[in-house]
C-alpha positions in Angstrom: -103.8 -207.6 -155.7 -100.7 -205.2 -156.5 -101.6 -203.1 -159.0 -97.7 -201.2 -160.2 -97.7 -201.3 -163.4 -99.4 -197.8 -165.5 -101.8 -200.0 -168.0 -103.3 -202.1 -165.3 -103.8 -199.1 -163.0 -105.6 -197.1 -165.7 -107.5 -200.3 -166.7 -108.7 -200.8 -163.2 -109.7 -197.6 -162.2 -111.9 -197.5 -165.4 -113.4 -200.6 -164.8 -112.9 -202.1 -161.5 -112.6 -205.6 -161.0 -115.5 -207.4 -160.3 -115.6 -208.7 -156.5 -113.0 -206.0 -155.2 -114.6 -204.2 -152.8 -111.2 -202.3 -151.2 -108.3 -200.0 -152.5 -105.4 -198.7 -151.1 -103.7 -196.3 -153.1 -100.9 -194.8 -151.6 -97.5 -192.6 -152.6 -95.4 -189.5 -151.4 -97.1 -187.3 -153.5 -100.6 -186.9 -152.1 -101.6 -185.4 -155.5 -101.2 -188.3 -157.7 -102.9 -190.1 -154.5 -105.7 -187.5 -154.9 -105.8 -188.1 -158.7 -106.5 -191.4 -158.8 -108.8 -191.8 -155.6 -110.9 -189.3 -156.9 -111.1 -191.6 -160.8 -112.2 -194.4 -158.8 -114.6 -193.3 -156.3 -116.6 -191.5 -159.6 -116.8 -195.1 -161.0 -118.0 -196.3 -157.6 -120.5 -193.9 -156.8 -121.4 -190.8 -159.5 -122.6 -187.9 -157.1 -119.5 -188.1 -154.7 -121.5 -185.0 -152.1 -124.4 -187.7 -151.2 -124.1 -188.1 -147.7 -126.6 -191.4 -147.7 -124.2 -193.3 -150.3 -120.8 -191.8 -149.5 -118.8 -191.6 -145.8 -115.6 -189.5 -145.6 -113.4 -190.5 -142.4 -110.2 -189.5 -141.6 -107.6 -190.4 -138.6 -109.6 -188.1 -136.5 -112.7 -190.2 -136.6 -110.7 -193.7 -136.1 -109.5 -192.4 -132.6 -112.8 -190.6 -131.2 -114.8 -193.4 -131.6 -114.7 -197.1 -131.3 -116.1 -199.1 -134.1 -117.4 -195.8 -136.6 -115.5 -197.7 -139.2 -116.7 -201.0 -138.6 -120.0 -199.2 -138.8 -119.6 -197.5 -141.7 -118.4 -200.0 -143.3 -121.6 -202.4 -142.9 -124.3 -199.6 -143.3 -126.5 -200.7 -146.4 -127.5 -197.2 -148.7 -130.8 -195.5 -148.0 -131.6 -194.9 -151.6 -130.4 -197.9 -152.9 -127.3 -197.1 -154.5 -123.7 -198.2 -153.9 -121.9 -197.1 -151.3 -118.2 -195.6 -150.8 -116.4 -195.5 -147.5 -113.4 -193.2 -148.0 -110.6 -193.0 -145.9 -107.6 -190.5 -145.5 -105.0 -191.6 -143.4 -102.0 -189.2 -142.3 -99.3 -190.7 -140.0 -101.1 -192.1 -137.3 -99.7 -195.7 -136.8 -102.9 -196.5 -135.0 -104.9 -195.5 -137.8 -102.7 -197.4 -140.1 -103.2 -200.5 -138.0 -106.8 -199.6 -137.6 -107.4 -199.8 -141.6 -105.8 -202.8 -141.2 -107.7 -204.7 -139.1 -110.7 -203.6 -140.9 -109.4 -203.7 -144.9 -109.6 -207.7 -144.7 -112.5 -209.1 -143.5 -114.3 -205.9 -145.5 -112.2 -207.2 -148.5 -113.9 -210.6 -147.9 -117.2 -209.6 -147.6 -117.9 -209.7 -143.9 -119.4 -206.1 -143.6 -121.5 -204.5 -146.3 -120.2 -206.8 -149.2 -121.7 -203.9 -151.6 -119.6 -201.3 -150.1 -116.3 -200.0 -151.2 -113.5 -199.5 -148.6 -111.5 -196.8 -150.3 -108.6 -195.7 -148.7 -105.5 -193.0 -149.3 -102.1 -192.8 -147.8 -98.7 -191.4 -147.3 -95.8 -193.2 -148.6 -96.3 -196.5 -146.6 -93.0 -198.2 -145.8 -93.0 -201.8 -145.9 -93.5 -202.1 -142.5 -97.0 -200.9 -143.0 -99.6 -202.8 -141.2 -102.2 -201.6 -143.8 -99.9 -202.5 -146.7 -99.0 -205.9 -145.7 -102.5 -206.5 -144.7 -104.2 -205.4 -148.5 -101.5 -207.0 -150.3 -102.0 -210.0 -149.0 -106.1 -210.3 -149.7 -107.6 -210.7 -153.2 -110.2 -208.4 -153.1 -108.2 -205.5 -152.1 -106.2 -203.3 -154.7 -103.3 -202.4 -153.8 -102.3 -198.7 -156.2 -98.3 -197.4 -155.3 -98.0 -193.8 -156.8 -94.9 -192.9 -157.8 -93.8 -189.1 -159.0 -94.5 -188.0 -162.2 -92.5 -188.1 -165.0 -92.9 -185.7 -167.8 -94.8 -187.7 -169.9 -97.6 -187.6 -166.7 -97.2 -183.9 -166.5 -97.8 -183.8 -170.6 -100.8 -186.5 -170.2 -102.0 -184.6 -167.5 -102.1 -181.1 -169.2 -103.4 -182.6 -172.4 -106.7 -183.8 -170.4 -107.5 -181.1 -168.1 -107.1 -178.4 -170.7 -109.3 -180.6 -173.0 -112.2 -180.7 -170.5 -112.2 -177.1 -170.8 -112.2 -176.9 -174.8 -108.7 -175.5 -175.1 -104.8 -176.7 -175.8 -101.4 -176.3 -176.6 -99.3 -177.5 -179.6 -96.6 -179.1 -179.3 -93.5 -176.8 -178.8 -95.8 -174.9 -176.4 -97.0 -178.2 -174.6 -93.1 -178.9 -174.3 -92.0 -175.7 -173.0 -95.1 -175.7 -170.2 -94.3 -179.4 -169.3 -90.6 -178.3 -168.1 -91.7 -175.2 -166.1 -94.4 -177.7 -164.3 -93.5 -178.9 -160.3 -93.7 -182.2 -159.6 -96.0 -182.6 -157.0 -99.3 -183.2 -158.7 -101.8 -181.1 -156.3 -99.8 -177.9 -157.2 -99.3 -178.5 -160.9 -102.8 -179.1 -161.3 -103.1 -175.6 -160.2 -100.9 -174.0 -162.6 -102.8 -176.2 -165.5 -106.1 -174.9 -164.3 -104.8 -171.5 -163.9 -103.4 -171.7 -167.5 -106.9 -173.1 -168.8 -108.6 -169.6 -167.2 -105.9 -167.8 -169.2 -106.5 -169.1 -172.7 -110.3 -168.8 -172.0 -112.4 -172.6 -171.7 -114.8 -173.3 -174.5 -112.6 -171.1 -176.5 -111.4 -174.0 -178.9 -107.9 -172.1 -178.6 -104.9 -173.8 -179.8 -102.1 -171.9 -178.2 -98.5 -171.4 -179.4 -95.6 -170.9 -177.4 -95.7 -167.2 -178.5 -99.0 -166.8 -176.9 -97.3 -168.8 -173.5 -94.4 -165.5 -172.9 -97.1 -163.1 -170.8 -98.4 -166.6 -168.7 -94.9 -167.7 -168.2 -93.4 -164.5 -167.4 -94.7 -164.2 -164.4 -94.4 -168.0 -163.5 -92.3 -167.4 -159.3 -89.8 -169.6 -161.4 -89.1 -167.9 -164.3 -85.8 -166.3 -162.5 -84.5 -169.9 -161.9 -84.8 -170.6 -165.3 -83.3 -167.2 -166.6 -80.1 -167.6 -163.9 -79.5 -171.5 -165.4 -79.3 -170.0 -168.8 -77.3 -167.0 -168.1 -74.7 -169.6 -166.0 -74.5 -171.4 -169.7 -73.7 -168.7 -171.1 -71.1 -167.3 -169.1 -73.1 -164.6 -167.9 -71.9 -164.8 -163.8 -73.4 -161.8 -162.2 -76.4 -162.2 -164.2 -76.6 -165.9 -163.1 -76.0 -164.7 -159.0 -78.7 -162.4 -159.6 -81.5 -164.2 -160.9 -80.6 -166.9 -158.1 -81.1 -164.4 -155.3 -84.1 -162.5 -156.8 -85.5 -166.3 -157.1 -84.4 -166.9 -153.6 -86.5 -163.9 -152.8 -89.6 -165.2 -154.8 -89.3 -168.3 -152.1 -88.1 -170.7 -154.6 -85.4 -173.1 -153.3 -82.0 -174.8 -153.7 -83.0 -178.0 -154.7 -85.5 -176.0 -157.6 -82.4 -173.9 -158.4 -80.6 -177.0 -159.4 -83.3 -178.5 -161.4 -83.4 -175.6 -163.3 -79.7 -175.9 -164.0 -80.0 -179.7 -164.9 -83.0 -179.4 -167.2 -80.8 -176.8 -169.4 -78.4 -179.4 -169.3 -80.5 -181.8 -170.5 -82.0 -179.7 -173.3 -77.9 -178.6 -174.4 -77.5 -182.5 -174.7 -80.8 -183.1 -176.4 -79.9 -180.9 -179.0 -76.6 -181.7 -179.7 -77.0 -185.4 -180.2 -79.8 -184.4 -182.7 -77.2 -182.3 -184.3 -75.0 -184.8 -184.3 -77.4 -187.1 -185.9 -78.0 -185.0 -188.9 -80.8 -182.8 -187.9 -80.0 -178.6 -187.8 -79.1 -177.3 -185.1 -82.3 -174.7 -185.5 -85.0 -178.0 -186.2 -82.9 -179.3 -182.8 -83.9 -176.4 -180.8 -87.4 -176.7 -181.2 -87.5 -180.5 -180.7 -85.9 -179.8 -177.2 -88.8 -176.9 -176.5 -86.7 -174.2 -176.6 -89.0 -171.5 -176.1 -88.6 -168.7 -179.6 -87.4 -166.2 -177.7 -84.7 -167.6 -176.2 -84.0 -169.5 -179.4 -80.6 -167.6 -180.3 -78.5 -167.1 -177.2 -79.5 -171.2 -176.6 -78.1 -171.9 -180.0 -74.9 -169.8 -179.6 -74.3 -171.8 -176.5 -75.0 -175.3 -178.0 -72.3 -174.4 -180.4 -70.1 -174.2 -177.6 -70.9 -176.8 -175.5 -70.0 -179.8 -176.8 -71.4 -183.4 -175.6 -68.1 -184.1 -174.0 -68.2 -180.5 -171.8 -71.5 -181.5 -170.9 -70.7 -184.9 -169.6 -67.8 -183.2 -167.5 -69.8 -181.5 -165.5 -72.8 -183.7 -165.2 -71.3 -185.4 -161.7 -71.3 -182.0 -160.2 -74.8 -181.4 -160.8 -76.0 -184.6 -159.3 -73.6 -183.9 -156.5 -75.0 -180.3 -155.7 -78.6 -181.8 -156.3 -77.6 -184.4 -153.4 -76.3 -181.9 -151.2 -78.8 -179.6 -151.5 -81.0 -182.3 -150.1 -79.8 -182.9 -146.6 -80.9 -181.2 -143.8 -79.2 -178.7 -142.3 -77.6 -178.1 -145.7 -77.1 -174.4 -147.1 -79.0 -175.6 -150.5 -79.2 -172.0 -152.2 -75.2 -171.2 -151.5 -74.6 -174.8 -152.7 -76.8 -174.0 -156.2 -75.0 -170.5 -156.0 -71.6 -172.2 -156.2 -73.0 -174.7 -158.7 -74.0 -171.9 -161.2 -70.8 -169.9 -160.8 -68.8 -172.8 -161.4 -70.6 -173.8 -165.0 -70.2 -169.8 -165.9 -66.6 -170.1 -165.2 -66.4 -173.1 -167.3 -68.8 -171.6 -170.1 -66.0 -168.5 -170.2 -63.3 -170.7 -170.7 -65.2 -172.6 -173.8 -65.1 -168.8 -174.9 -68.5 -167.8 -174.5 
């Protein structure tokens, strides 16, 4: 049972299904992975540090001895409860065929038909013996993760800051989502580090005023500061906060992201502009943070939709570039930055 779409994932790992006794939830970005393991096993088993109800294996234990699995898999619970057989795979191929073998028959109730076989992965190609084996079986789940989008990041914010009696309104929710990495694990961290900073059980709704000191010292604030200084014509400025970002340990491939999501934020607001709405209201539909307000507006008065489209091909191209290795991605983003400040000059910025 392939479970891709959002609605039946959540569904599911609320309320799983009745006679599954497997999952296999699986994606590049271990965090999401994580995530939603972590949802499901709760739902399986409440106190996830019992020993008598709940087995943790990794590859390790697959290769140093013969039939733990199968073992674990068809112990009954000591104190009656339901018990969860997790599994974390890394890029073993043995292990992978190893789940395998064992995902089916447990899927069909040949071990401990109470148990449940949960199991996280890597990004498993189709050649996966493990993914062809639980897609094939109705009473395994089968869970791709994907990367987040911003609406996960904003979902995802909006929860964990709410378990600890705190939030952000909107324009500050906005301007936090788009300083937020992709990879789950390490945005949690930033969310959770955020929560600490507004004070849990607080009830404070924050603003994106009281965001500057949290964001200020964000390692990517530079990146952000040397896309909108490129807008702006601003070159040395922009080669600066490149390198002192460079120095901070951020990379080419951030840099560019950085560059695009101004882009993206320049377009947002001129098409609302163009629609009707003030440039001003546009601003702060796009998350412009306040303090940057005015030298974003004086270059969204310059860059038209048309100037924008121009140079959007170059961006992906950098951003393509900057991902093959071997490739000097920071000297790439460098030349990318320089070349919209050139081009912001000429609009007569």
């Amino acid at each position: 049972m392939i479970l891709s779409k959002r609605p039946d994932i959540e569904r599911f790992l609320k309320e799983p299904t009745p006679g599954v006794r497997a999952a296999v939830i699986y994606g590049r970005d271990r965090g999401v992975v994580r995530d939603r393991a972590d949802q499901l096993a709760k739902k399986i088993t409440p106190n996830l540090d019992d020993p008598f109800d709940v087995a943790m294996l990794t590859d390790g234990d697959l290769d140093g001895e013969g039939g733990k699995l199968e073992g674990e898999l068809s112990a009954i619970s000591m104190m009656g409860g339901r018990r969860l057989v997790r599994l974390r795979l890394g890029e073993k191929a043995s292990a992978d065929k190893a789940a395998a073998e064992a995902v089916v028959p447990h899927a069909d109730g040949k071990f401990n038909p109470d148990a449940f076989f949960l199991i996280e992965a890597g990004a498993l190609g189709r050649d996966s013996a493990l993914r062809k084996a639980a897609e094939k079986v109705a009473g395994c789940a089968v869970i791709p993760c994907y990367e987040d989008e911003p609406g996960d990041i904003a979902r995802l914010v909006r929860d964990t800051l709410n378990a600890d009696k705190v939030s952000l309104n909107s324009e500050a929710l906005d301007i936090f989502v788009s300083r937020m990495p992709k990879e789950r694990g390490v945005a949690r961290q930033e969310i959770e580090r955020l929560a600490l900073y507004l004070k849990p059980g607080s009830g404070f709704v924050a603003t994106a005023a009281d965001l500057q000191d949290f964001l200020g010292v964000e390692a990517d604030a530079s990146l952000f500061d040397a896309a909108s200084d490129a807008f702006g014509a601003k070159l040395a400025a922009a080669q600066g906060g490149l390198r002192r970002a460079a120095a901070e340990g951020e990379t080419g491939p951030a840099a560019i992201r950085a560059i695009s999501l101004h882009l993206a934020k320049l377009r947002r607001v001129n098409t609302l502009h163009k629609s009707g709405v003030g440039l001003q209201e546009a601003a702060k539909a796009a998350g412009v943070f306040w303090k940057q307000e005015r030298e974003f507006l004086r270059q969204a008065r310059a860059w038209t939709l048309e100037d924008l489209d121009a140079i959007q091909p170059e961006v992906l191209e950098a951003d393509r570039l900057c991902k093959q290795a071997g490739s000097p991605d920071y000297l790439i983003a460098e030349r990318l930055a320089l070349m919209i400040a050139g081009r912001a000059r000429r609009l007569g910025l």
